[in-house]
C-alpha positions as CSV (number, residue, x, y, z in Angstrom):
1,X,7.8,-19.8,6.0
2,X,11.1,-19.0,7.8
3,X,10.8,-16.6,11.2
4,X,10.4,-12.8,10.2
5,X,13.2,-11.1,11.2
6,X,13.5,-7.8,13.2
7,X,14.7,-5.7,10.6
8,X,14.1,-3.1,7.6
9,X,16.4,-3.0,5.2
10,X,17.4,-1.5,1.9
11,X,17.8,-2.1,-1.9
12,X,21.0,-0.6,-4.0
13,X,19.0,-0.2,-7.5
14,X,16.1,-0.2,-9.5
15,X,16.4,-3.7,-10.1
16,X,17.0,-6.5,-7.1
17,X,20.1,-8.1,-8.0
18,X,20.6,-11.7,-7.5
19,X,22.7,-11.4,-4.6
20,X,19.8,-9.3,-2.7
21,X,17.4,-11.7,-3.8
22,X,19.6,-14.5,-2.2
23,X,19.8,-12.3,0.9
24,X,15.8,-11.7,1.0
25,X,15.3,-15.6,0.5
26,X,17.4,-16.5,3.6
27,X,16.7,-14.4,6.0
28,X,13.2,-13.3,5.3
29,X,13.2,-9.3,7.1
30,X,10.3,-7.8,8.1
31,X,10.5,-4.9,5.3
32,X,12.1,-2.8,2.5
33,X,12.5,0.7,2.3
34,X,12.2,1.9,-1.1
35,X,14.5,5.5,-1.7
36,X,15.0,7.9,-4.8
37,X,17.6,5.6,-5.7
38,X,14.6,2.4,-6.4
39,X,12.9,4.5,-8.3
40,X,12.1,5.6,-12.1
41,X,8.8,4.8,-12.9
42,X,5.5,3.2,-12.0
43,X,6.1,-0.3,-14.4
44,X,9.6,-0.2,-12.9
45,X,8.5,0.0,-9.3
46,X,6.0,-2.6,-9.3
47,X,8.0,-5.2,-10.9
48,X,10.7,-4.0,-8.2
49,X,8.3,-4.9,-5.3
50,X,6.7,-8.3,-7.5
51,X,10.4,-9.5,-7.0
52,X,10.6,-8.5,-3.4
53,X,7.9,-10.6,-2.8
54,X,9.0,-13.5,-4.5
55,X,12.4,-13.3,-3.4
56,X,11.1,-13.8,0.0
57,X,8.0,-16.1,-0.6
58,X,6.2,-13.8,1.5
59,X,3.6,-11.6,-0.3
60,X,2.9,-9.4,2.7
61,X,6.4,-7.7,3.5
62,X,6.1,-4.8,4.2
63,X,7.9,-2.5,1.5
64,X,8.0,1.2,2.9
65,X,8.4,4.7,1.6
66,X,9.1,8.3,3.0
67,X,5.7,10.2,0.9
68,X,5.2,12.6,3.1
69,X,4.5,15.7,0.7
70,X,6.9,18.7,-0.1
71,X,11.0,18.1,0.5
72,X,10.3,14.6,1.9
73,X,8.4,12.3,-1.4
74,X,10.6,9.4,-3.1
75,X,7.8,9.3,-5.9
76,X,7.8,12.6,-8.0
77,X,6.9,13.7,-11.5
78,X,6.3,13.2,-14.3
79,X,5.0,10.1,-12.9
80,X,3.6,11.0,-9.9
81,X,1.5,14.2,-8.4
82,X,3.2,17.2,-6.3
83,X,2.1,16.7,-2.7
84,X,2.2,19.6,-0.2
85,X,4.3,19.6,2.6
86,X,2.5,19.5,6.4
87,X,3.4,22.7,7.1
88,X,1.8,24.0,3.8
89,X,-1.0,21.9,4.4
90,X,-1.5,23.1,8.3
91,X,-1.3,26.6,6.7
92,X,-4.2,26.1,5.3
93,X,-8.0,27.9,6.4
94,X,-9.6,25.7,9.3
95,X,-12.2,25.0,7.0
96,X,-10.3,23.9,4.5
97,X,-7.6,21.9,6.0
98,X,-9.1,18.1,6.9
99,X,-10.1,17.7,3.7
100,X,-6.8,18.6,2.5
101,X,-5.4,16.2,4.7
102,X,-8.0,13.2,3.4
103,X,-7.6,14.4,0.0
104,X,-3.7,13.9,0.4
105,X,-4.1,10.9,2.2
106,X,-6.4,8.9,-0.6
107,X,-4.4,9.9,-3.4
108,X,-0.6,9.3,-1.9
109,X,-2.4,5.7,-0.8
110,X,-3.7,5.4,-4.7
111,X,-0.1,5.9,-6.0
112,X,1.5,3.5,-3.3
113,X,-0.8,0.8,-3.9
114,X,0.0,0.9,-7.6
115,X,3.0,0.1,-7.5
116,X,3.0,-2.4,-4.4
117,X,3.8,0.0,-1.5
118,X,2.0,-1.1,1.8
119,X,3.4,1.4,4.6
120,X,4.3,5.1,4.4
121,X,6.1,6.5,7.2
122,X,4.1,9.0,7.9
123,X,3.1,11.4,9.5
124,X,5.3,13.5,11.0
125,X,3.7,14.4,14.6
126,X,6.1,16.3,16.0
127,X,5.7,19.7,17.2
128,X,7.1,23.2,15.7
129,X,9.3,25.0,17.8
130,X,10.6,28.4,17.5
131,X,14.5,26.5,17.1
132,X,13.0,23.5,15.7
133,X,15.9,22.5,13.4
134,X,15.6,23.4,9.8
135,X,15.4,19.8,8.3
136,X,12.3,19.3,10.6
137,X,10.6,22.7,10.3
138,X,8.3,22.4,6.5
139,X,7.5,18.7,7.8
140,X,5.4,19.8,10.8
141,X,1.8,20.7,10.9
142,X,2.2,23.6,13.4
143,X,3.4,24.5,16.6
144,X,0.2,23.8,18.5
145,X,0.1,20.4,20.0
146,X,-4.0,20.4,19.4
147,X,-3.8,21.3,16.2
148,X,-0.8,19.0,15.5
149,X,-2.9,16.2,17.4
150,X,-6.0,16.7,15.0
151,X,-4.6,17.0,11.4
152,X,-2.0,14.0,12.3
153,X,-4.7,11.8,13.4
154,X,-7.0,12.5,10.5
155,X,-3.7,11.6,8.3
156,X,-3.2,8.7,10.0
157,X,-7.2,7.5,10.3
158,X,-7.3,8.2,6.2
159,X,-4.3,6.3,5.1
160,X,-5.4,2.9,7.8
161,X,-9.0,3.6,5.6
162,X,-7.3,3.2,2.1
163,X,-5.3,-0.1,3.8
164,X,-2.0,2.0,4.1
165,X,-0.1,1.0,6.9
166,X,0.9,4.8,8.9
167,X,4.1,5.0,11.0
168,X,4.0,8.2,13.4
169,X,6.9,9.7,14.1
170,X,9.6,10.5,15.6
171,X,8.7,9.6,19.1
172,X,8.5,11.0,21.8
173,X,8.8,14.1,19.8
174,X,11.7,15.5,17.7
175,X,10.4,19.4,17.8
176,X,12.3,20.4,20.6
177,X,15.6,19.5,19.1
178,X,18.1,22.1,17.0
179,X,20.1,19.9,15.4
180,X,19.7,17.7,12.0
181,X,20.2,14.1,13.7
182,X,21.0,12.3,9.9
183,X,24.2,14.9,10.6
184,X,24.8,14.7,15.0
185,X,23.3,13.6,18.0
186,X,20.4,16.3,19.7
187,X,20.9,16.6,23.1
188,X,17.5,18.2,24.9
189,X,18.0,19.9,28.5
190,X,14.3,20.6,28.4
191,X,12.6,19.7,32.5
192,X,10.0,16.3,31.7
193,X,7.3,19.3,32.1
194,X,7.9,20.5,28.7
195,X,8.8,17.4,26.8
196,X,5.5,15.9,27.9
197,X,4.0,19.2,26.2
198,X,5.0,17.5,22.7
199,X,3.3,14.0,23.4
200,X,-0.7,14.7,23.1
201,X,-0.4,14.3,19.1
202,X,1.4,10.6,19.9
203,X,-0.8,9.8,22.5
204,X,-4.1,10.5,20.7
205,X,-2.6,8.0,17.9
206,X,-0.9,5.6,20.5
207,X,-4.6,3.1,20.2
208,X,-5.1,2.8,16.5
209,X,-1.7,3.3,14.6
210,X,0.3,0.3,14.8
211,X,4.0,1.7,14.1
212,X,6.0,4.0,15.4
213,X,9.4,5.7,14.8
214,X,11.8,6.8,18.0
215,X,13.8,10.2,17.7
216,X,17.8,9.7,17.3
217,X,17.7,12.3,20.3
218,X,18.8,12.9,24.0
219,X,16.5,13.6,26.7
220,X,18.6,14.2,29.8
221,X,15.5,14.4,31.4
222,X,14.9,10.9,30.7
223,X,18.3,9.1,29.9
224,X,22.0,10.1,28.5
225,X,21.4,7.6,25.7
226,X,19.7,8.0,22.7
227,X,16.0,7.3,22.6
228,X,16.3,4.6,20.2
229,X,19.2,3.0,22.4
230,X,17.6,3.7,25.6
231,X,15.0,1.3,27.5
232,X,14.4,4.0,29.8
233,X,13.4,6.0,26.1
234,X,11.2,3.4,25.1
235,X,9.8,2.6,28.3
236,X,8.8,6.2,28.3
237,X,7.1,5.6,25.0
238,X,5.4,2.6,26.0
239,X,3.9,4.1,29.3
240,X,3.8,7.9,29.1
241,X,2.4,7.9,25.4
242,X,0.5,4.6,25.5
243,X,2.4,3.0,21.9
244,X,1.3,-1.0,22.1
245,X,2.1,-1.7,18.5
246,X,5.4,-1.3,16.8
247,X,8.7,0.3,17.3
248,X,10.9,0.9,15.0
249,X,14.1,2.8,14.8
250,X,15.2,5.7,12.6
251,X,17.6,5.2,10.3
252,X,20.5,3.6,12.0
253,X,23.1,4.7,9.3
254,X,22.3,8.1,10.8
255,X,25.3,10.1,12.2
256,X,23.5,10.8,15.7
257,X,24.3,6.8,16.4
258,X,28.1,5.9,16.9
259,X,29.3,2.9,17.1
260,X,29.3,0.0,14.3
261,X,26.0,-1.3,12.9
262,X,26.1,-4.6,14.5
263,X,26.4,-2.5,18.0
264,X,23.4,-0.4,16.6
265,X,21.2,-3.0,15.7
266,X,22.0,-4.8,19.4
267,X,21.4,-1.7,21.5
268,X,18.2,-0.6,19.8
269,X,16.8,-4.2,20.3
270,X,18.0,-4.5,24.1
271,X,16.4,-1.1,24.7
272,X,13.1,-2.3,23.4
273,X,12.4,-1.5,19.6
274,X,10.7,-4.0,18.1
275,X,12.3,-3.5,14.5
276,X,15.6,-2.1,13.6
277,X,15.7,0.2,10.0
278,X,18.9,0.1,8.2
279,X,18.4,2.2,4.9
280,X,22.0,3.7,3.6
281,X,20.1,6.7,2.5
282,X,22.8,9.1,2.0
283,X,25.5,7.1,0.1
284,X,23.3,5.1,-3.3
285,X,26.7,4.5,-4.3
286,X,27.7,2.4,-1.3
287,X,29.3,-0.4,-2.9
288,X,28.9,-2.3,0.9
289,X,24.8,-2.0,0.9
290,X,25.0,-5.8,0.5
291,X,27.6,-6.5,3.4
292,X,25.8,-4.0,5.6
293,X,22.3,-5.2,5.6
294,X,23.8,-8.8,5.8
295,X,25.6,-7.2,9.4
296,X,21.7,-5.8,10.0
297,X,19.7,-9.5,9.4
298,X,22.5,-11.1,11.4
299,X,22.5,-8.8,14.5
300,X,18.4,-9.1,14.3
301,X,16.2,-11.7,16.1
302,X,13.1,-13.5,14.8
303,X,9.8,-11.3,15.6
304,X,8.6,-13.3,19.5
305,X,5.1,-13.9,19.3
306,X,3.8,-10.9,20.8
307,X,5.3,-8.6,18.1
308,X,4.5,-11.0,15.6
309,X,0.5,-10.2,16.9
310,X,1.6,-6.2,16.8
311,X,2.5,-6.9,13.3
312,X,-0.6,-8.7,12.1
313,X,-2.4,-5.6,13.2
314,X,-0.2,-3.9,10.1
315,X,-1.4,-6.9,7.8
316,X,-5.2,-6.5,9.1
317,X,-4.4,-2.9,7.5
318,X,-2.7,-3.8,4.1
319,X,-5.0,-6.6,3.5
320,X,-8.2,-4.2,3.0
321,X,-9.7,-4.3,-0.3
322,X,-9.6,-0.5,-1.3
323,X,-11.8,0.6,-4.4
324,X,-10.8,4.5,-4.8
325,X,-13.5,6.5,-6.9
326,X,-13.5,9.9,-7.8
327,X,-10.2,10.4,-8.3
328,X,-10.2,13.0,-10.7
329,X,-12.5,15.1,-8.7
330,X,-10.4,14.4,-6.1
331,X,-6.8,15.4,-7.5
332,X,-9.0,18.7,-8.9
333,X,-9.8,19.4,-5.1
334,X,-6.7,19.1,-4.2
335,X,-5.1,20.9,-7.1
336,X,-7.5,23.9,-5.7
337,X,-5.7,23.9,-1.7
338,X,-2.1,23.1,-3.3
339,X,-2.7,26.5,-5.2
340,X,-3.8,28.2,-2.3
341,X,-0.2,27.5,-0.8
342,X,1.6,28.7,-3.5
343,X,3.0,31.7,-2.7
344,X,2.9,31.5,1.9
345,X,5.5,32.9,3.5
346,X,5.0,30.2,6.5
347,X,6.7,31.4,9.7
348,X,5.7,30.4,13.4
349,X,3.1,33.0,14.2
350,X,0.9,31.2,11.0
351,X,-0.1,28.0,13.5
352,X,-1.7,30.2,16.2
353,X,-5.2,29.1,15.8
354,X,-7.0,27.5,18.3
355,X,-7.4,23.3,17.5
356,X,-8.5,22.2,20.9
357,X,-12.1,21.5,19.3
């Protein structure tokens, strides 16, 4: 099998067209990422990711998806459930909420499996700030790193159970920013003091999730780069938080990154990330998809042997034999704390409880 290379890319369609099928054959990347765009319905999907598979010759690439729950799901009705968002889960009782978060977890890993999906990136571990920007906000858990901490790493724990691969993000913690990085880059004053306040949930992961996702943000108190471009970032990442396993970028088509993608893909590599995520998720029309993830695979480098071991710890994941029972009973469960979040006005002041224990 040819070296994996260092790279996530995207698809343009439902369908793989020769030419990305050409492109998957000769450079083998490490993953897809599957968007609204790749997808209709369950038949559909899975003979999408058969020919991904094929294409390459390798039958564990990993294809990816964004399922967190609420605004962020690629797979929706009528084919597939409503999921709750983290914050309405996390605004749920304390007695009620971790098996919410299991009952999410084994029945978004159901779906994914289905249809040939081995990684979600998720979850979302950063922390709610009063200014958190709005396209951050419904995709946190609370503003209590403890809390935060727990129900991330129950997520995480549950979907690694049912042989989904997690990816926590967006290191080293994306709370404190104001601004929507897909549209500019954040830049964080904050003193090292507080940003450290937004690491515990990463930290607790840092040992048993094997992939992680950087922050297209600023931290003067760390570097006047980007995370994702900076090796000071990642170093920071590495040592402060602990992450062994994977590192993967955000979205490089993001407007917080300047510079061509051949540049982007360079920088995040020098500074450390392991993989580099191209995904053209705001333009499906792009008729230079093809020419762009070409520029991606070119600019990438084989996987050394030391991130090829980080990555069989994703494969030791994706290669368990899941059997999920119940199912029924559990989508009714989870039907019954879905309903319970119906109609919550969810504000700051709802994630004050204590989750130290």
């Amino acid at each position: 099998m040819k070296p994996v290379l260092s790279a996530f890319i995207c698809l343009s369609g439902k369908t793989l067209t020769i030419a990305e099928a050409n492109l998957l054959s000769k450079y083998n990347p490490c993953g897809i990422v599957l968007f609204k765009r790749n997808i209709d319905n369950p038949q559909q999907v899975k003979h999408l990711t058969d020919d991904i598979k094929n294409a390459t010759g390798n039958p564990d690439i990993l294809i990816a998806i964004d399922q967190e729950g609420g605004s962020v799901r690629r797979l929706r009705p009528p084919y597939w459930s409503d999921y709750m968002s983290q914050q309405q889960i996390g605004s749920l009782p304390k007695t009620e909420i971790i098996d919410a978060i299991k009952t999410h977890a084994i029945l978004i890993s159901n779906d994914l499996h289905n249809i040939g999906i081995n990684v979600n990136f998720a979850p979302v571990a950063d922390i709610l700030h009063t200014n958190t920007t709005s396209a951050l906000k419904s995709r946190c858990f609370a503003d209590s790193p403890q809390k935060v901490s727990k129900c991330s790493t129950i997520l995480a724990q549950t979907y690694i159970q049912c042989g989904i691969c997690p990816c926590m993000k967006h290191l080293p913690g994306h709370g404190l920013a104001t601004q929507n990085s897909h549209l500019e880059l954040p830049i964080i004053d904050s003193d090292i003091e507080i940003i450290k306040q937004d690491l515990l949930p990463f930290t607790n992961m840092a040992s048993f999730v094997p992939m992680a996702m950087t922050a297209h943000i600023v931290l003067s108190a760390i570097d006047k780069l980007p995370i994702t471009q900076s090796k000071k970032g990642i170093d920071f990442i590495r040592n402060e938080i602990g992450v062994n396993g994977l590192i993967r970028t955000d979205a490089l088509e993001m407007h917080a990154l300047g510079g061509s993608l051949t540049d982007k893909v360079k920088k995040s590599i020098d500074a450390g990330c392991d993989i580099v995520c191209y995904c053209s998720g705001h333009n499906q029309n792009n008729p230079f998809i093809l020419e762009e993830n070409t520029a991606v695979l070119e600019a990438s480098q084989p996987l050394s042997d030391i991130q090829c071991e980080k990555l069989q710890n994703v494969l030791d994941i994706i290669h368990k034999n899941c059997v999920f029972d119940n199912l029924q009973e559990i989508r009714n469960k989870y039907e019954y704390f879905m309903k319970q979040t119906e109609h919550i006005q969810l504000s700051v002041n709802d994630y004050t409880e204590n989750w130290s224990d």
